[in-house]
Biopython code that builds the backbone (N, CA, C, O; Angstrom):
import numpy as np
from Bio.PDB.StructureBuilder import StructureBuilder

atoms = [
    (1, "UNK", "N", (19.557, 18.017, 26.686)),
    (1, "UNK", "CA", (19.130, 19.287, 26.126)),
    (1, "UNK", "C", (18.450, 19.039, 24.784)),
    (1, "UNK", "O", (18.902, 18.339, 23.877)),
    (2, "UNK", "N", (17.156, 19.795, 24.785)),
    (2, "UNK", "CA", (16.635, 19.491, 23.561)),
    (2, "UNK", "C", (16.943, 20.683, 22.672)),
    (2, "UNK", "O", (17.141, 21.750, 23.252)),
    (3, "UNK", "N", (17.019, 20.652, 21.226)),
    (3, "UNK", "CA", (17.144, 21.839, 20.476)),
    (3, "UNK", "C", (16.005, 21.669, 19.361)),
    (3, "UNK", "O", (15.616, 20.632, 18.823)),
    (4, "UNK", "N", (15.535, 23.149, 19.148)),
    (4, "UNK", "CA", (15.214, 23.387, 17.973)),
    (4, "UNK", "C", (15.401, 22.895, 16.335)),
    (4, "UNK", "O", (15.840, 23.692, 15.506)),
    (5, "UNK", "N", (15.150, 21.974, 16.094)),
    (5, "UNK", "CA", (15.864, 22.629, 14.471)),
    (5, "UNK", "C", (14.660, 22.095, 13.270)),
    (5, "UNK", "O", (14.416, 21.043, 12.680)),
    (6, "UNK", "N", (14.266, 23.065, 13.298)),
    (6, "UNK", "CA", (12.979, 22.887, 12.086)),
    (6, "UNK", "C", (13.487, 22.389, 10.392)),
    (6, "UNK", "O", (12.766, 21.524, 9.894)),
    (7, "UNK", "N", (14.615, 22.873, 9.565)),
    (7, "UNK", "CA", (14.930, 22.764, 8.630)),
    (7, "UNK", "C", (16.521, 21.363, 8.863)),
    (7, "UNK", "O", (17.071, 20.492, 8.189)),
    (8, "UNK", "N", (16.563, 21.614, 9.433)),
    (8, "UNK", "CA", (18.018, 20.949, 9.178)),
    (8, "UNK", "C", (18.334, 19.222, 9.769)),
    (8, "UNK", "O", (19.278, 18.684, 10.346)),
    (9, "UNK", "N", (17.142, 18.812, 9.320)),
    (9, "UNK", "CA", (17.574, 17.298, 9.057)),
    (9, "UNK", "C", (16.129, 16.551, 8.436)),
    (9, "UNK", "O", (15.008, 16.855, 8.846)),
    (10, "UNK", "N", (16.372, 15.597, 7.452)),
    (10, "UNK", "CA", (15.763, 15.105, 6.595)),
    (10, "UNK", "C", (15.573, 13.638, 6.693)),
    (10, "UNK", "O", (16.531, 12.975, 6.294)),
    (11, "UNK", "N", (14.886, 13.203, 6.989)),
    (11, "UNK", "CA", (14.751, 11.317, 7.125)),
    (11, "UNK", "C", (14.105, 11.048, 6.113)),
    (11, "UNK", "O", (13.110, 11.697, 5.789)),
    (12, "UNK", "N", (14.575, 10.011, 5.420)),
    (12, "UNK", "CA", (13.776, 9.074, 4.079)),
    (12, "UNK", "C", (13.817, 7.338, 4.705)),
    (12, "UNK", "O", (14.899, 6.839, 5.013)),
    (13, "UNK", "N", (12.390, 6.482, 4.839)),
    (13, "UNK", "CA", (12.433, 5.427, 5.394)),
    (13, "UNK", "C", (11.664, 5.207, 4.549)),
    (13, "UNK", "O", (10.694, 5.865, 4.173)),
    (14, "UNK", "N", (12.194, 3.964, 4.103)),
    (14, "UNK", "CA", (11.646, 2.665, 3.420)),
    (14, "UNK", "C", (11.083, 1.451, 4.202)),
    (14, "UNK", "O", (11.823, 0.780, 4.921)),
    (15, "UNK", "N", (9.918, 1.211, 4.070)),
    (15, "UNK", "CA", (9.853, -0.229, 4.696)),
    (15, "UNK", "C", (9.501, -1.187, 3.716)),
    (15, "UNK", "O", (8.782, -1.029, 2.729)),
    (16, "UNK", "N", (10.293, -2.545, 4.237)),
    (16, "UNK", "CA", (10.459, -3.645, 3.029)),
    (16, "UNK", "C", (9.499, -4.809, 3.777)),
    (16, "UNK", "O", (9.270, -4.712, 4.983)),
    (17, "UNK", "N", (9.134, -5.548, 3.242)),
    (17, "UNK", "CA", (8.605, -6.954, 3.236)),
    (17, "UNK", "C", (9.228, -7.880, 2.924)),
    (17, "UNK", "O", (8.817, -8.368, 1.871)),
    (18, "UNK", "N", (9.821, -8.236, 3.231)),
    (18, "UNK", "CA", (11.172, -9.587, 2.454)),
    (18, "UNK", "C", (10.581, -10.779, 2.858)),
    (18, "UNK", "O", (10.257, -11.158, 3.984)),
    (19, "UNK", "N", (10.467, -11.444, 1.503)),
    (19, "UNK", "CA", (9.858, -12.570, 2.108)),
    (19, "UNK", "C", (10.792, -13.946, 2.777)),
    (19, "UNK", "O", (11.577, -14.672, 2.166)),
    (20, "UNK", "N", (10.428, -13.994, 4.113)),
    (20, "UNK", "CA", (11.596, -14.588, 5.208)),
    (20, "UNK", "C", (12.398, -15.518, 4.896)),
    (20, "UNK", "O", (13.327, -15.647, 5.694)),
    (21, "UNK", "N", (12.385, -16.410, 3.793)),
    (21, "UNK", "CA", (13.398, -17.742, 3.411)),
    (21, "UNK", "C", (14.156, -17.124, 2.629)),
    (21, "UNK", "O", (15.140, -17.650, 2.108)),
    (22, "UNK", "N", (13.694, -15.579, 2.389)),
    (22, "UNK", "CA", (15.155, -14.555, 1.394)),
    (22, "UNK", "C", (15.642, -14.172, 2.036)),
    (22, "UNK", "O", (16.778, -13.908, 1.639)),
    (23, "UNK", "N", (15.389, -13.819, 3.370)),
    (23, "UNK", "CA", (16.063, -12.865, 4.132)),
    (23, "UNK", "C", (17.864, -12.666, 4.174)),
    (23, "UNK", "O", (18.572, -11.665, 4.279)),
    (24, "UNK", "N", (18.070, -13.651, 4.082)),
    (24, "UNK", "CA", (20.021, -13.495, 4.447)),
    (24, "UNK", "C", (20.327, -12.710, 2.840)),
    (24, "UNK", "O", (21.143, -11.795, 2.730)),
    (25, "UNK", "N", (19.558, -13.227, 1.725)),
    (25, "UNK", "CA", (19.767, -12.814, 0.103)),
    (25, "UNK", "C", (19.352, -11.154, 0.522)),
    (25, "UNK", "O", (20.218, -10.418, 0.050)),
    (26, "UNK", "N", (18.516, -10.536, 1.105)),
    (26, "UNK", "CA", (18.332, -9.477, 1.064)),
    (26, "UNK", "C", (19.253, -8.182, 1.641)),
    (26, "UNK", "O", (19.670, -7.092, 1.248)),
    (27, "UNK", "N", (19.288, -9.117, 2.946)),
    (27, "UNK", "CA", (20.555, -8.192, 4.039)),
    (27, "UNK", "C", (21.795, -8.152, 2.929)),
    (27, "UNK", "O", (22.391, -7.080, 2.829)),
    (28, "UNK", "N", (22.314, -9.530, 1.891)),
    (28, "UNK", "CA", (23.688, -9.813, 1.365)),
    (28, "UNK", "C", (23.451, -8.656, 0.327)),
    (28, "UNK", "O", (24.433, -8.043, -0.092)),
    (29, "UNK", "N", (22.403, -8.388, -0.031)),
    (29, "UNK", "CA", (22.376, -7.183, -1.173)),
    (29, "UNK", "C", (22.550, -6.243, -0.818)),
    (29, "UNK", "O", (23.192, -5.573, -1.627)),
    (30, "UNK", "N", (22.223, -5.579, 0.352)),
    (30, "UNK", "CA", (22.399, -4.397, 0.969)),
    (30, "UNK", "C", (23.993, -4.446, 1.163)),
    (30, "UNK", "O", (24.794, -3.704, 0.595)),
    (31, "UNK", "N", (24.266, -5.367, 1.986)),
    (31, "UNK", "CA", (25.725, -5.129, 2.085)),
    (31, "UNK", "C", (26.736, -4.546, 1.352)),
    (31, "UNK", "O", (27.514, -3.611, 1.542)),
    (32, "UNK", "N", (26.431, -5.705, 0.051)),
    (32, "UNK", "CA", (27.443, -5.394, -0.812)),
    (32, "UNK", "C", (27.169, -4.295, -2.070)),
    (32, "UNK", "O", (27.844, -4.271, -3.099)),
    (33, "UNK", "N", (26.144, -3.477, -1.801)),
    (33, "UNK", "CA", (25.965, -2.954, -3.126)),
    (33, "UNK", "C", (26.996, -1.720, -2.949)),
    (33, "UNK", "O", (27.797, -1.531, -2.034)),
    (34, "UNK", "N", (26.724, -0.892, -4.163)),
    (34, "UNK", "CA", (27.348, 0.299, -4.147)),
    (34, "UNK", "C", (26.478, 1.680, -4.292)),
    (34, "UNK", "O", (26.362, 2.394, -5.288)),
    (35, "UNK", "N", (25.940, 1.825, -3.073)),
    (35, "UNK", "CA", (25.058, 2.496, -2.949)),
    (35, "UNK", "C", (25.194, 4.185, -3.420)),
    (35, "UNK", "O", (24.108, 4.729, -3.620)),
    (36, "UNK", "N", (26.129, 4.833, -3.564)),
    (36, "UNK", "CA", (26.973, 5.816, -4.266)),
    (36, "UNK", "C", (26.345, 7.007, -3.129)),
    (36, "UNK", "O", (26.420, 8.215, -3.350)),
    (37, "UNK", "N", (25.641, 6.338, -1.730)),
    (37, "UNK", "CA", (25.603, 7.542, -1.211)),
    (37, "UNK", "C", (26.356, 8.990, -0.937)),
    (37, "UNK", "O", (26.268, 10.153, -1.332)),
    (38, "UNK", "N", (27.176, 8.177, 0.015)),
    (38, "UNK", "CA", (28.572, 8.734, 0.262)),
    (38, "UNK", "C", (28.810, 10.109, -0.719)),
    (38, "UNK", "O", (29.066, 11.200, -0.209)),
    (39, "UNK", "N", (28.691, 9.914, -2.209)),
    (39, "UNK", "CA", (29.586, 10.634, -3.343)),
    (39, "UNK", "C", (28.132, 12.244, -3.114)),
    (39, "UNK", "O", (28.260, 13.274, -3.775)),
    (40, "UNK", "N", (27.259, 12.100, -2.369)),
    (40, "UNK", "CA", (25.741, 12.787, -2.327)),
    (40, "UNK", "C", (25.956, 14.236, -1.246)),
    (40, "UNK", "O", (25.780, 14.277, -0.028)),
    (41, "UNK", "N", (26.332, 15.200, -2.050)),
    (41, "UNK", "CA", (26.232, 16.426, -1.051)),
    (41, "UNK", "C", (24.683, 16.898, 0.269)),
    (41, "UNK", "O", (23.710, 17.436, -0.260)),
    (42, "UNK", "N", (24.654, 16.787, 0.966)),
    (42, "UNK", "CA", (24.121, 16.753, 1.895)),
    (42, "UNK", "C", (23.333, 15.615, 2.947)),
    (42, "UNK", "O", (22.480, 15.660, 3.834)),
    (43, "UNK", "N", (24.204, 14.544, 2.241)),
    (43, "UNK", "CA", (23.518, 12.978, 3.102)),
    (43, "UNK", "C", (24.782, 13.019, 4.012)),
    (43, "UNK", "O", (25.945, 13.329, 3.757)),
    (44, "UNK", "N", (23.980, 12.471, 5.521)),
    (44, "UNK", "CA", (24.383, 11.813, 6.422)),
    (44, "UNK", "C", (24.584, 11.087, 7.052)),
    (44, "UNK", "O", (25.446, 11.116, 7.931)),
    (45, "UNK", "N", (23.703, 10.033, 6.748)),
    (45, "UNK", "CA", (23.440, 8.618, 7.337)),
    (45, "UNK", "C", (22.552, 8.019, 6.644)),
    (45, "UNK", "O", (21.617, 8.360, 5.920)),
    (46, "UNK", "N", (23.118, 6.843, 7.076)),
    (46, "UNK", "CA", (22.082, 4.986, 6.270)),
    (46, "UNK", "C", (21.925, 4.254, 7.512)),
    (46, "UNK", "O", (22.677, 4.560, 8.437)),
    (47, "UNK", "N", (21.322, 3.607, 7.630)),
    (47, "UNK", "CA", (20.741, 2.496, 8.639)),
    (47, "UNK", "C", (19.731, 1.326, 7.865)),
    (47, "UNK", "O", (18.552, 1.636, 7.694)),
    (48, "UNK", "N", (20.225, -0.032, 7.401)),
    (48, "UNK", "CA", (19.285, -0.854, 7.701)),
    (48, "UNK", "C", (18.527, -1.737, 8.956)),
    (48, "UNK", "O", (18.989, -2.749, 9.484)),
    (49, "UNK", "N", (17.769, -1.345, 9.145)),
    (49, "UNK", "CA", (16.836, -1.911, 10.157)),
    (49, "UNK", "C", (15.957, -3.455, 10.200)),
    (49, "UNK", "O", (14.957, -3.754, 9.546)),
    (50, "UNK", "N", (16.614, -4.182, 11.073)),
    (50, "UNK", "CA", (15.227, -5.228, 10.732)),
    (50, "UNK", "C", (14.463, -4.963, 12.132)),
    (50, "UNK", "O", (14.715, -4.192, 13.057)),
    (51, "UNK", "N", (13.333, -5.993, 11.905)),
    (51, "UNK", "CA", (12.399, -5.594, 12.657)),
    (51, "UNK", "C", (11.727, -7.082, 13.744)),
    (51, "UNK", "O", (11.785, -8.220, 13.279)),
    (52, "UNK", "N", (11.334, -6.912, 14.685)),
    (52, "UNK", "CA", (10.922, -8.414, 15.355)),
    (52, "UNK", "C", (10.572, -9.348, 14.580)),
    (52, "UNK", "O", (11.005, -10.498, 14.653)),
    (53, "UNK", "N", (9.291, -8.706, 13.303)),
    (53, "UNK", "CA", (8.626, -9.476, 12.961)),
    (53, "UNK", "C", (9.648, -10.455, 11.443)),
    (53, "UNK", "O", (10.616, -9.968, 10.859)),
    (54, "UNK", "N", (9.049, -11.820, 11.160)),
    (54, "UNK", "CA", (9.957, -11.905, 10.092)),
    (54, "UNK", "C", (9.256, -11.044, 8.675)),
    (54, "UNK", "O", (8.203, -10.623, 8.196)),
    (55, "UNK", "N", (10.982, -11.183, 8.419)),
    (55, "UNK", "CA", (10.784, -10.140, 6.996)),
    (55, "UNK", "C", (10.331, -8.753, 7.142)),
    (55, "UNK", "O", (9.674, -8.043, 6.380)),
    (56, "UNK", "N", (10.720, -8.583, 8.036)),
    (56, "UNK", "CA", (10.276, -6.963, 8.796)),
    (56, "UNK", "C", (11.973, -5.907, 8.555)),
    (56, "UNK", "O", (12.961, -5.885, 9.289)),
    (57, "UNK", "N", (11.724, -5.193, 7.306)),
    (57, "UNK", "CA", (13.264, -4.426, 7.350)),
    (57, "UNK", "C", (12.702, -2.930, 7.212)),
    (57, "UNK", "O", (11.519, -2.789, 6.902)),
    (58, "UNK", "N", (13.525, -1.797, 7.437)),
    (58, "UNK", "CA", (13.566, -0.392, 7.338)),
    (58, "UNK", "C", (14.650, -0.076, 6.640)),
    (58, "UNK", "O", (15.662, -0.740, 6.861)),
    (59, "UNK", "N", (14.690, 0.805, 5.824)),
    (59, "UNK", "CA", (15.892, 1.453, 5.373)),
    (59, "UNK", "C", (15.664, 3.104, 5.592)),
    (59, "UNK", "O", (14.820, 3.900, 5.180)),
    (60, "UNK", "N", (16.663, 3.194, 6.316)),
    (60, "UNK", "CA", (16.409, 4.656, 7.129)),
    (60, "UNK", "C", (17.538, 5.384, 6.511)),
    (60, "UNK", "O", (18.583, 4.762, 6.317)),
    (61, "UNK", "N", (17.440, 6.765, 6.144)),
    (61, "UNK", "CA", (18.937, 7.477, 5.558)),
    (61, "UNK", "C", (18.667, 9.233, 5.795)),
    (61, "UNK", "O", (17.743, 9.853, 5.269)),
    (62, "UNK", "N", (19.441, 9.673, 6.474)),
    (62, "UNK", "CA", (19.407, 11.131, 6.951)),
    (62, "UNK", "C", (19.572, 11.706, 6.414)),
    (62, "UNK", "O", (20.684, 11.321, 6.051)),
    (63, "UNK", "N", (19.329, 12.809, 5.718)),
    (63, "UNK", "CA", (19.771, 14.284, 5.120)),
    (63, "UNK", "C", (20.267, 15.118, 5.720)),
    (63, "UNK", "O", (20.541, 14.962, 6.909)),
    (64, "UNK", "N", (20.526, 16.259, 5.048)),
    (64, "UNK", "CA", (20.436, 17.702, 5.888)),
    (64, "UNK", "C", (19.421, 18.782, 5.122)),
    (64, "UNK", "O", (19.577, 20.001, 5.054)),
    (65, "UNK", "N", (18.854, 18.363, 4.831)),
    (65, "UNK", "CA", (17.473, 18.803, 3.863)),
    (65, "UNK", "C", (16.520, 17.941, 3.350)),
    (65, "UNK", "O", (16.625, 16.736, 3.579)),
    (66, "UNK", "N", (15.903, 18.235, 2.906)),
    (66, "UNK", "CA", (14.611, 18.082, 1.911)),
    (66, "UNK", "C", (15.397, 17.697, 0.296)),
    (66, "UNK", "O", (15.538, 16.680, -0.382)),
    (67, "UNK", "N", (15.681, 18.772, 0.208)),
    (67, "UNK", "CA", (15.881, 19.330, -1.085)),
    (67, "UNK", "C", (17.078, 18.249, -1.258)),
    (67, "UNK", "O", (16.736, 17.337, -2.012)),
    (68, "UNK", "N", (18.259, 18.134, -0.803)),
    (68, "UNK", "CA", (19.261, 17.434, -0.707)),
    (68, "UNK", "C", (18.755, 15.803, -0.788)),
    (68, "UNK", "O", (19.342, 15.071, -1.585)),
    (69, "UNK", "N", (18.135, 15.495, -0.315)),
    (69, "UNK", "CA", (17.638, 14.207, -0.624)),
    (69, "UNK", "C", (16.708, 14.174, -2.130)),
    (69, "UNK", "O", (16.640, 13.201, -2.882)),
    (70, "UNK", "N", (16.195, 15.185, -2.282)),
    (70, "UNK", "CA", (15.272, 15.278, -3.416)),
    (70, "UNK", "C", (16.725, 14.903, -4.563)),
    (70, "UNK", "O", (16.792, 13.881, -5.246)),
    (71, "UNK", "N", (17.777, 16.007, -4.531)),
    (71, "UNK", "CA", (18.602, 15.946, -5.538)),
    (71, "UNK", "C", (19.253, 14.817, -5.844)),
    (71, "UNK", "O", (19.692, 14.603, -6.974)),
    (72, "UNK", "N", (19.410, 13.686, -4.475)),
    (72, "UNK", "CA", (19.869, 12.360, -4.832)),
    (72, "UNK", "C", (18.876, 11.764, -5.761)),
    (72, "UNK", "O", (19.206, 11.503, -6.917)),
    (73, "UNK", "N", (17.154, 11.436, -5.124)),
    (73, "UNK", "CA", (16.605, 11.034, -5.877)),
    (73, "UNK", "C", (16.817, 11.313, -7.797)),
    (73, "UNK", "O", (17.164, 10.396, -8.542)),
    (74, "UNK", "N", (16.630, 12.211, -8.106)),
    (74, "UNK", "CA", (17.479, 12.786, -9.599)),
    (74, "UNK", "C", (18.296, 12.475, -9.902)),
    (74, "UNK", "O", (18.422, 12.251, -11.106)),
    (75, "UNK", "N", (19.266, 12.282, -9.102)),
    (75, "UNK", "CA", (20.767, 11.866, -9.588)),
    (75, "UNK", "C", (21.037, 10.424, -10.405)),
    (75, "UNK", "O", (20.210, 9.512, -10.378)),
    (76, "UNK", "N", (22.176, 10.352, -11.059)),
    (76, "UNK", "CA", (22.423, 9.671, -11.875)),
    (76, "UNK", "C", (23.192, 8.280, -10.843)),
    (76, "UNK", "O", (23.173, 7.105, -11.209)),
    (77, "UNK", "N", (23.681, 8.656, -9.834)),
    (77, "UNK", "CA", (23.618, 7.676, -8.645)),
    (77, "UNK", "C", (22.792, 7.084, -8.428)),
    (77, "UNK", "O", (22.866, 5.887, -8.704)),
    (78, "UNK", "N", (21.238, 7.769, -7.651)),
    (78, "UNK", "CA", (20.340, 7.348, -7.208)),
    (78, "UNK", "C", (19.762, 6.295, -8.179)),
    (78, "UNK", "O", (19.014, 5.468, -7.655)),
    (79, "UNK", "N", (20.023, 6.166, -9.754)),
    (79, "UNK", "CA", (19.268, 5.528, -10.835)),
    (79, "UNK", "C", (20.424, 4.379, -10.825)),
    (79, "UNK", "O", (19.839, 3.297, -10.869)),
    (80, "UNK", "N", (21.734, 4.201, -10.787)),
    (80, "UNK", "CA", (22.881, 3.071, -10.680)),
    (80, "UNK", "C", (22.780, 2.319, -9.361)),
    (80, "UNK", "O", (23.390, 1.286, -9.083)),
    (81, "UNK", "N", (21.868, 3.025, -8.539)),
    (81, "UNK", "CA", (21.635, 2.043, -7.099)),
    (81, "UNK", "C", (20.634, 1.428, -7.261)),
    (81, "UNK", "O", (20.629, 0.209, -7.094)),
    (82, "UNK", "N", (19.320, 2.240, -7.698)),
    (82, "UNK", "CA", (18.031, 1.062, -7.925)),
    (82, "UNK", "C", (17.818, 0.134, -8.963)),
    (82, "UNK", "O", (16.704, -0.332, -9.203)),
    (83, "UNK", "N", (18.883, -0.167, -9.618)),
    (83, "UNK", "CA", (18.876, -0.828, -10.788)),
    (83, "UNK", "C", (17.791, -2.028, -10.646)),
    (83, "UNK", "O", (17.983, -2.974, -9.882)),
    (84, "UNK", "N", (16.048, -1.830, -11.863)),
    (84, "UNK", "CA", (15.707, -2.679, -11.697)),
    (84, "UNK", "C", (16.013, -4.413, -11.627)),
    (84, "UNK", "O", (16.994, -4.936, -12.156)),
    (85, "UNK", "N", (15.066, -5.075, -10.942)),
    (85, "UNK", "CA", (15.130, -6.362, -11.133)),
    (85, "UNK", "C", (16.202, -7.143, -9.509)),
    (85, "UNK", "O", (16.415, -8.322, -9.226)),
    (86, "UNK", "N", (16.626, -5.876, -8.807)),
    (86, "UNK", "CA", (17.758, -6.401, -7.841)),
    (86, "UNK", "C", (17.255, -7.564, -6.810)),
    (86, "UNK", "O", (17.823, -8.592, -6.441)),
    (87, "UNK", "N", (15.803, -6.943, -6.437)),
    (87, "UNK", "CA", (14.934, -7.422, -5.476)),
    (87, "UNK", "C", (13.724, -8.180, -6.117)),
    (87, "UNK", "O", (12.746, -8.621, -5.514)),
    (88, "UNK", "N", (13.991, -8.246, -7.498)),
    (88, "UNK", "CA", (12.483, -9.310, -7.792)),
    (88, "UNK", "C", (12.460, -10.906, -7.060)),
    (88, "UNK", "O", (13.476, -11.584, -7.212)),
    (89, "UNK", "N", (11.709, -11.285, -6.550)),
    (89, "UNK", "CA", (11.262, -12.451, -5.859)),
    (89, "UNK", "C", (11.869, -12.582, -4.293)),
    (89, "UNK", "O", (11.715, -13.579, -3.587)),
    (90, "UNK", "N", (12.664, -11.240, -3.865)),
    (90, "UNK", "CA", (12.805, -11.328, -2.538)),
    (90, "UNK", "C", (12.211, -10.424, -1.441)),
    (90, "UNK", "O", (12.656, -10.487, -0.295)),
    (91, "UNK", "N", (11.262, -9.626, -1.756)),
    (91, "UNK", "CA", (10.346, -8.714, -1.624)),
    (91, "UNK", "C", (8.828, -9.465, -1.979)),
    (91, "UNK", "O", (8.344, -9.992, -2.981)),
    (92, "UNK", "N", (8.379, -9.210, -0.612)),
    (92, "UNK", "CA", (6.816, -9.500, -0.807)),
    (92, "UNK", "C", (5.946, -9.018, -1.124)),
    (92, "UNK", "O", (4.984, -9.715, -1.445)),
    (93, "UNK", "N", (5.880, -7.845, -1.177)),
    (93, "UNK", "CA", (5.315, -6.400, -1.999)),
    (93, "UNK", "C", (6.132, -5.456, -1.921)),
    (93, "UNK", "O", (7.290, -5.502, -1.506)),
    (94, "UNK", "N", (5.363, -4.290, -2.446)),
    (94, "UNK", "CA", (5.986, -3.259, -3.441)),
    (94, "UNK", "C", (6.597, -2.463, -1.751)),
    (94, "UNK", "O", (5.870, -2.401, -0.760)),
    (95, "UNK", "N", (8.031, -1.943, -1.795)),
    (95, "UNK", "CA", (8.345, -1.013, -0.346)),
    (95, "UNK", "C", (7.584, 0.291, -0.470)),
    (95, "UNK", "O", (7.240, 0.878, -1.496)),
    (96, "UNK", "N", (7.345, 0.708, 1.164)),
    (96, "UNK", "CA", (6.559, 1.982, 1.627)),
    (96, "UNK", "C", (7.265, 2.908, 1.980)),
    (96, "UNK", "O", (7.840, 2.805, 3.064)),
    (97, "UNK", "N", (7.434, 4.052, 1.207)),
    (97, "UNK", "CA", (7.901, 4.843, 1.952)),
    (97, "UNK", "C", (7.560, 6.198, 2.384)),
    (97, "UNK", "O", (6.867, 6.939, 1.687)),
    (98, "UNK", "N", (8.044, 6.540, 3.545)),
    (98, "UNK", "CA", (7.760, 7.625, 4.836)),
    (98, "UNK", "C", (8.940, 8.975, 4.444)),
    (98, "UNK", "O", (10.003, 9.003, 3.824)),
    (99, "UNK", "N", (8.327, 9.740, 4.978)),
    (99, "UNK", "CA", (9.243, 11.288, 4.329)),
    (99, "UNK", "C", (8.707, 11.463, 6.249)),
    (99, "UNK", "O", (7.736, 11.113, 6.920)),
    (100, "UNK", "N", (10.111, 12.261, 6.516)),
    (100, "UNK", "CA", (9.721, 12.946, 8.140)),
    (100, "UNK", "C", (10.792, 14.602, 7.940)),
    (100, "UNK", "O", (11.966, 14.611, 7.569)),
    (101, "UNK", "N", (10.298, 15.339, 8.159)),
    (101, "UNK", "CA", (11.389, 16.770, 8.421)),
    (101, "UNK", "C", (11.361, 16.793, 9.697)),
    (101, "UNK", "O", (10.239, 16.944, 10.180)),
    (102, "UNK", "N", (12.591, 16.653, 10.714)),
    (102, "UNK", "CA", (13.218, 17.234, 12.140)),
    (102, "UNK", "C", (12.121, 17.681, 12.727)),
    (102, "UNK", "O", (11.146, 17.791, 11.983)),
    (103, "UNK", "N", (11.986, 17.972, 13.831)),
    (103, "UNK", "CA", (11.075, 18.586, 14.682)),
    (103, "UNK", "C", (11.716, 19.453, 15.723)),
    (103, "UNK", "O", (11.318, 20.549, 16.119)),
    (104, "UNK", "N", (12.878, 18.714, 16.136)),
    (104, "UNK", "CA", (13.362, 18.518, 17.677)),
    (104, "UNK", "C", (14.339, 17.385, 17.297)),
    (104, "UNK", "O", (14.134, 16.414, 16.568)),
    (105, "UNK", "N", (15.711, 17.831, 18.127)),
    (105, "UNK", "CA", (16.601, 16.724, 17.937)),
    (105, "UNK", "C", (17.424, 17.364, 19.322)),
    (105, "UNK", "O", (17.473, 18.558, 19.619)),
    (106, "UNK", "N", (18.070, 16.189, 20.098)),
    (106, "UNK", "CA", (19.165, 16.017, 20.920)),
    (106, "UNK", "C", (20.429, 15.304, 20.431)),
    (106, "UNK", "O", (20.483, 14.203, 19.883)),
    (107, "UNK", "N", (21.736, 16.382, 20.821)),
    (107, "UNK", "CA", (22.719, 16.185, 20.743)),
    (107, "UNK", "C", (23.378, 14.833, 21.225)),
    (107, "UNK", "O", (24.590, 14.658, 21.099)),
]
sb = StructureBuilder()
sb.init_structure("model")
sb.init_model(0)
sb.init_chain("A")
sb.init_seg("    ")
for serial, (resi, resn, name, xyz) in enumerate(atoms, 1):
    if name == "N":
        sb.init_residue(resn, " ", resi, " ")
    sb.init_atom(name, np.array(xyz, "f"), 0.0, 1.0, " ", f" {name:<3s}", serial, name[0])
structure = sb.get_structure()
């Protein structure tokens, strides 16, 4: 069954370039950081993604809004997670990122 839902879910994707002899250093950062999502009123999900190619990663993270993800970005969290310098020399360029609002979602 497909449903409707125009407002009520929010995707933020990052795509990374890691350059491939970092790769295990990159995944180990993700792991262990303290990403302070969790503490974020209207987030639902994280997913890191790698990808066939090497050094091919996604960082995918759900909302339940727009706005709700906007307010992480602001947050005093969102600024204790990107702490510069984490990823200098394990990143091959600068990450891309993609904004998507719901269309259509199945249960």
């Amino acid at each position: 069954m497909i449903t409707e839902t125009p407002a009520d879910m929010f995707i933020a994707m990052n795509r990374f370039q890691v350059n491939p002899e970092r790769a295990p250093e990159f995944e180990e950062a993700w792991r262990t950081r303290d990403s302070h999502l969790q503490e974020m009123s209207g987030f639902r999900s994280f997913a890191l993604l790698k990808g066939d190619l090497p050094g091919e990663y996604i960082s995918h993270s759900t909302w339940e809004s727009r706005a709700a993800f906007e307010n992480w970005t602001r947050s005093e969290q969102f600024h204790r997670a990107h702490a510069p310098g984490i990823m200098e020399g394990v990143l091959a360029e600068h990450p891309r990122v993609s904004f998507y609002d719901a269309v259509l979602t199945t249960p």
